[in-house]
N, C-alpha and C positions, 0 to 999 in steps of 0.2 A: 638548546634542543634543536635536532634537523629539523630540515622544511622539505622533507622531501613528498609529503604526503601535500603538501599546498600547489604543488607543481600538477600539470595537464596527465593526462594516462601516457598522453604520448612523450611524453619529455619523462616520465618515470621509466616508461618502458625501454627509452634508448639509452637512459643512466645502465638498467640491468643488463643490456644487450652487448654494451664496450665495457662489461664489468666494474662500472665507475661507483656500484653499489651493489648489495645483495639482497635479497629475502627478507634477511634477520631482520637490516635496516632498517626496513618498512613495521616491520613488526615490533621492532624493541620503540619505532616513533610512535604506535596505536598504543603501546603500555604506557609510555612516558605523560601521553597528552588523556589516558584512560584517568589516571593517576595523578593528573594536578586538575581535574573540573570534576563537580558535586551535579552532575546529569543525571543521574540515575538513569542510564541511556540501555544498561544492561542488566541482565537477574543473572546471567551469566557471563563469564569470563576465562577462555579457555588460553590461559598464558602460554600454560606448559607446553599444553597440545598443539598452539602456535608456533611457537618455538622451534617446536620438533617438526615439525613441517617444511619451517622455513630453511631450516640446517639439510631434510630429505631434498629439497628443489636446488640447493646448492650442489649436487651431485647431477643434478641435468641441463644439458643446452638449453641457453634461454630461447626458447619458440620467438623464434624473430617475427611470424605471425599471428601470432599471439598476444593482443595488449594487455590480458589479464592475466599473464604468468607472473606468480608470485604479487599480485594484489591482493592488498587483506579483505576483506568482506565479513559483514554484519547479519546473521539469520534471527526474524523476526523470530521469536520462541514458541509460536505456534508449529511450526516447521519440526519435522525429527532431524537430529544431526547424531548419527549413529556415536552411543559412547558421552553423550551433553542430556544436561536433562532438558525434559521440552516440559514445563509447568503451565502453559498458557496462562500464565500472571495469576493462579488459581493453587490457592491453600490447599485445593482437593489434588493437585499433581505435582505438590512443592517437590517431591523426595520421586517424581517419575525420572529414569534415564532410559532415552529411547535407544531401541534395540537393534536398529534400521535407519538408512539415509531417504529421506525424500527424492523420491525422482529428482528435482530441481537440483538438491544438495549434490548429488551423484554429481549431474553437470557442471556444478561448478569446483567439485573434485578433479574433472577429469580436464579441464582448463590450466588446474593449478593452482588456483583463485588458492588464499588461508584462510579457512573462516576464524576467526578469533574470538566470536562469543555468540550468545543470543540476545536479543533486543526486547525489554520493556514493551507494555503493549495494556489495553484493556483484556479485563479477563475473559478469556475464550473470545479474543476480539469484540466482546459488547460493550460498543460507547466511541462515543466521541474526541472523549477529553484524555485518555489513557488513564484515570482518575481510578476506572474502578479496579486498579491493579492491585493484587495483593499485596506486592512490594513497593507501593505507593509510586504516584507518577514520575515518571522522567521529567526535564526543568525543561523552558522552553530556552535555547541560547540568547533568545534578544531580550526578554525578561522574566525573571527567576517566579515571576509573578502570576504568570500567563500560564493558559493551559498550552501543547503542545500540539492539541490535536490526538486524534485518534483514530480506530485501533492501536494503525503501527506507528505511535507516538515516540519510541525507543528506535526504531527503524530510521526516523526521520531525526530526531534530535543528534543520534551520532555521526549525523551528515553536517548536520547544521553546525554542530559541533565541534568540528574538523577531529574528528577521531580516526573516522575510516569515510574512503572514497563512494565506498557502495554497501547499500546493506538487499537486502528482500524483505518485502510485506507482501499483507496478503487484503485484499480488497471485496467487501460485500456489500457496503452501499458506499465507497467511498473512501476506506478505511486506510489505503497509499493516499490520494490525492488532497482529503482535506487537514493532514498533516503538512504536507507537503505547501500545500498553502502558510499553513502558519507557521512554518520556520522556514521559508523562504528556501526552496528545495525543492530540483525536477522527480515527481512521481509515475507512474505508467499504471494503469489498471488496463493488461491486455485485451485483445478479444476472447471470451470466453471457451476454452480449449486451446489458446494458446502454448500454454505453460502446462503442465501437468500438475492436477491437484493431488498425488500420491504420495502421502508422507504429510500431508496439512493436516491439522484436527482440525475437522469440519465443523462449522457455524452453523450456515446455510448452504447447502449444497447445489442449491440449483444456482447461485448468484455470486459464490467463492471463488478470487481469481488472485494466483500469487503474481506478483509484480514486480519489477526494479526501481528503485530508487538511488538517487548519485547527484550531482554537486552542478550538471548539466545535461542538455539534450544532447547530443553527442557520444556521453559516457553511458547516458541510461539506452541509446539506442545500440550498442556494444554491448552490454552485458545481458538484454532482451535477445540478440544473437544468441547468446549462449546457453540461453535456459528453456530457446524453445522447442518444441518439436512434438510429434508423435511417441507416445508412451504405452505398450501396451498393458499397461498396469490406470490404465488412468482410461475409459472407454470415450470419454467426451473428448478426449482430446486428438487432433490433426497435426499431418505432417504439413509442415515447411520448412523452403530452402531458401529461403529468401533473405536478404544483405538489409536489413533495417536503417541502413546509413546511406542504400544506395543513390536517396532522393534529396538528402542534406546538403546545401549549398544553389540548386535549381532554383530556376527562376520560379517568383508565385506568382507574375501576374495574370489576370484573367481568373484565377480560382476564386472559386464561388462558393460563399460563408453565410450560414445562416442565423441570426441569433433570434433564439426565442423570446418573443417579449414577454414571457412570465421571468427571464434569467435577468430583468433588468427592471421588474416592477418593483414596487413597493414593498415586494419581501427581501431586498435588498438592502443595505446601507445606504443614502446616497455617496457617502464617498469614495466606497467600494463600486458603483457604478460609474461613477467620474472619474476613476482611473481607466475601468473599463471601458470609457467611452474613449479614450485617448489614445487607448488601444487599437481602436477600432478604425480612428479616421487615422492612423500612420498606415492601416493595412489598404485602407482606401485609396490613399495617396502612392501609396504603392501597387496601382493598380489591380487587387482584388476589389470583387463586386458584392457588396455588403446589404443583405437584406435581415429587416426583421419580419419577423412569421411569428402565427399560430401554429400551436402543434395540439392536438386532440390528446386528453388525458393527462398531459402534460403535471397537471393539478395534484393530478391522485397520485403520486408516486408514493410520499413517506405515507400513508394508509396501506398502499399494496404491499411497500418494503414491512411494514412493523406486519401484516396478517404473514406474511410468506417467509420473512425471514424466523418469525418468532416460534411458527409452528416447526418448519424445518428444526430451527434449533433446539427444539421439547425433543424432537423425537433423533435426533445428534448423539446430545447429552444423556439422555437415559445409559449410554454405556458407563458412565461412572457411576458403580452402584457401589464401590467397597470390595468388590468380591474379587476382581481380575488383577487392576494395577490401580495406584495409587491409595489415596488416603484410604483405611479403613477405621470404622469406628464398631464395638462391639454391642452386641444385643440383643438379647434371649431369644429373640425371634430374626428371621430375617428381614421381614418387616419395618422390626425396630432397627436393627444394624441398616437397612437404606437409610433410614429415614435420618437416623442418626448423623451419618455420615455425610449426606447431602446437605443435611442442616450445617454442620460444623463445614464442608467443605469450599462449597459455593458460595460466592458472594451477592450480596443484595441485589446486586443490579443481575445476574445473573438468574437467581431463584425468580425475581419476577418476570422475565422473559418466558422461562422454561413453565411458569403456571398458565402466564396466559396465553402461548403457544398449545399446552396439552390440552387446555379448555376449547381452542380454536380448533381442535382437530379431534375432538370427541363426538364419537353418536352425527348428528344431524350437521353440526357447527359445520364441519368437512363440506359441505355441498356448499352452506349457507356461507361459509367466508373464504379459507382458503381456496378450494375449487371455482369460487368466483373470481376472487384474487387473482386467481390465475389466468382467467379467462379474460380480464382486463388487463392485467399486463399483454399478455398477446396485444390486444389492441393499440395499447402505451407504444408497445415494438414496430406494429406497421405502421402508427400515424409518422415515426424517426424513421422508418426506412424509405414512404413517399416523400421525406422531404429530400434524402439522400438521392433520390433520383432527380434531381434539381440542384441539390449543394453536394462541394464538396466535403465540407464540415462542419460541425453546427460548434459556434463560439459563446461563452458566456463565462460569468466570477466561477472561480471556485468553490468560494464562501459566500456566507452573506455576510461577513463580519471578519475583522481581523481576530486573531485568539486573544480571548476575554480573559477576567481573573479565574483562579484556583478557586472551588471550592463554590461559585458564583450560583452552580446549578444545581447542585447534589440532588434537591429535594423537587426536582422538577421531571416526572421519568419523559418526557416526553420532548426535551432539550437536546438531546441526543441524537432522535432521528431530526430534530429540527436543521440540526449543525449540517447535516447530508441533502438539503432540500434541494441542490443544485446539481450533486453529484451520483445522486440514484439511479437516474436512468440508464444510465451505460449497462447498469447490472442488469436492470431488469431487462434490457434490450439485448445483453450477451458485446454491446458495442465495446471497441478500445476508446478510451479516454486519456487525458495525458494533464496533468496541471504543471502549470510553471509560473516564478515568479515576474509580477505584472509591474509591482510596484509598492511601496509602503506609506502608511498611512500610522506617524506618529511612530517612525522609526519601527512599527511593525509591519513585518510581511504581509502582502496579498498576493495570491495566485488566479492566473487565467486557466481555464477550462478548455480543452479543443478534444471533440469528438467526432469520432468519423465513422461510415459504415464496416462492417465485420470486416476484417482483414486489411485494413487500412494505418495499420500502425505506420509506415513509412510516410504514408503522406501528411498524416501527423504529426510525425518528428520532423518532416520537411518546414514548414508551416511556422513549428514548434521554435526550431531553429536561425530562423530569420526573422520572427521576434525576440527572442532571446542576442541576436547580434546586434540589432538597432536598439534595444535596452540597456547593451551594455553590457549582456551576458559574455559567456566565452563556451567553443566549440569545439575546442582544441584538450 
């Protein structure tokens, strides 16, 4: 079997550039290597339509500035891909084909990128573990045993995996990054309106953010190039022109890192803090200046995340009633056909978000949780943006824990937001976040966390990058 997919973007793209390879190449190596591993990394598999893609970019100059021509890519199945079905891991939209490309998808058409399939995921993005997938979880690569992480658990595994060099997820408290950690794998959860959310079936709308993921910083700061921008289909979202690579390689000394001491207390592992600490004094030693802080509210995140994500998501979900698209179930009334249908459609972990979300947003609840929820997140945001005028980035785990066994948590609902206790606040803040691997503990993955204020993706990937060199990583 080739290796051409093990190789940098850049040494792939110069292979296609003196024609030392084609399209197809890359794609007949995604089939080859789809086809001898048990990942479940996919609900979908678009052979054909790769194929046929890869034969149409055969008919054009390879964009010598372009390193994503004719790169295959991975879309989380939350995502439409105009002509794919988009199921969000969800028995209620097994038989859905979306009918339209997501903003995102568009851009990565118009690159040349091939998508090849859709990626495994929790259903409707709820969960941790990708566990509550209809089509039961993706494997984690370093053991078959372990959860993979989640949402975009299928997003991350076909990295980990060497399947494909790049996939998209989509992130609402965490849902790229704490994958990302446990299959040892660079994730991005942009600033909020970076990306365009048009074309994502929505979770939680006020905290939904699609993202890249890929094999390094470098790759994930390259394909964030391509997906970002101004959308007039998407109202949250802003124009930028900006070169996300421009700051990879610059010197860091002098930047100023903050790490919160709740990101290294006792809700931590200690062993996942003692790689984290070793993290910390190479950044030291490298002349960054390394402070722990308090941060105000810091505490209350997974309470704000579960009132604000879960109402949003009651009131999300209400479009799948039977009636438009997707699963229908029949019944003398229409009453009974919802109910029916919702029943047979949605999954467990699902149904209980969506009751105690529409219960948090009934009658009086609305003032008394959510509307507060809200008003404390506000607070959660300025106490991360007074530190931001003092640091340049706030560092800490990704995780509290390397990825645990299958099946470990099932009966625990509350395990789930627990797994995101590190990585929530970006959302609730609208901040870019970025995890990468720190280091392993018992031959599993952990990821570091770097967060920075709105619009700060560059110096994150800066940052990002020059720990991932002195680790070992690769930028190329």
């Amino acid at each position: 079997m080739s290796k051409y997919l093990d190789l940098s973007i850049k040494e792939i793209h110069e292979l296609l550039v003196k024609h030392q390879i084609k399209p197809i190449d890359l794609v007949e190596e995604v089939i080859d290597r789809y086809n001898n591993n048990e990942l479940n990394a996919f609900i979908t598999m678009d052979i054909d339509g790769a194929r046929s893609r890869a034969k149409e970019l055969e008919e054009i100059e390879v964009e010598e500035d372009n390193l994503l021509f004719g790169i295959p890519i991975a879309i989380k199945d939350n995502i439409n891909v105009n002509g794919l079905k988009c199921t969000c891991a969800s028995h209620i939209l097994e038989n859905y084909e979306s009918v339209y490309d997501a903003s995102v998808v568009s851009l990565i058409k118009e690159k040349n990128m091939i998508i090849v399939g859709k990626t495994n995921m929790d259903e409707f993005a709820m969960g941790s573990t990708s566990e509550t997938s209809y089509f039961g979880p993706p494997i984690n690569p370093y053991n078959k045993n372990k959860v993979p992480g989640g949402s975009s658990g299928g997003s991350a595994v076909c990295i980990a995996g060497g399947i494909v060099p790049f996939s998209l997820g989509s992130d609402t408290g965490g849902s790229i990054r704490q994958p990302a950690s446990f299959t040892g794998i660079v994730g991005m959860k942009p600033t909020y309106g970076r990306v365009s959310r048009f074309g994502l079936i929505a979770f939680a709308s006020s905290l939904d953010q699609i993202g890249p993921m890929s094999r390094n910083v470098y790759e994930n700061a390259i394909l964030l190039n391509a997906i970002s921008g101004k959308d007039e289909k998407d109202l949250t979202s802003f124009k930028t022109n900006e070169d996300f690579t421009r700051m990879i390689g610059e010197d860091i000394r002098g930047m100023r890192i903050a790490v919160p001491k709740y990101f290294v207390s006792d809700i931590v592992s200690p062993e996942v803090v003692e790689i984290f600490n070793k993290n910390i004094e190479l950044l030291k030693q490298s002349g960054c200046i390394v402070d722990y802080v308090d941060i105000k509210f810091i505490e209350k995140a997974v309470v704000l995340y579960q009132i604000i994500a879960m109402g949003e998501a009651s009131s999300n979900l209400a479009r799948f009633d039977g009636v438009r698209y997707g699963l229908s179930e029949s019944g003398k009334t229409i009453d009974e056909m919802y109910k029916k249908t919702r029943t047979e459609g949605f999954g467990r972990e699902v149904k209980r978000r969506i009751m105690v979300g529409s219960l948090l947003l009934s009658g009086e609840n609305a003032k008394t949780y959510y509307n507060k929820a809200m008003a404390i997140r506000d607070d959660l945001k300025k106490s991360f943006e007074e530190i931001f005028k003092s640091y340049d980035l706030v560092l800490g785990p990704t995780s509290s824990r390397v990825a645990y066994d299958l099946n470990s948590n099932n009966d625990n609902p509350l395990s789930g937001f627990m797994d995101d206790i590190l990585v929530m606040h970006a959302n609730m803040g609208g901040f870019p976040a970025m995890s990468l691997p720190m280091g392993k503990i018992n031959e599993l993955p952990i990821g570091l966390q770097i967060m920075g204020p709105m619009y700060s993706e560059a110096t994150i990937y800066k940052l990002g990058s020059y720990l991932e060199s002195i680790l070992g990583g690769s930028n190329d």
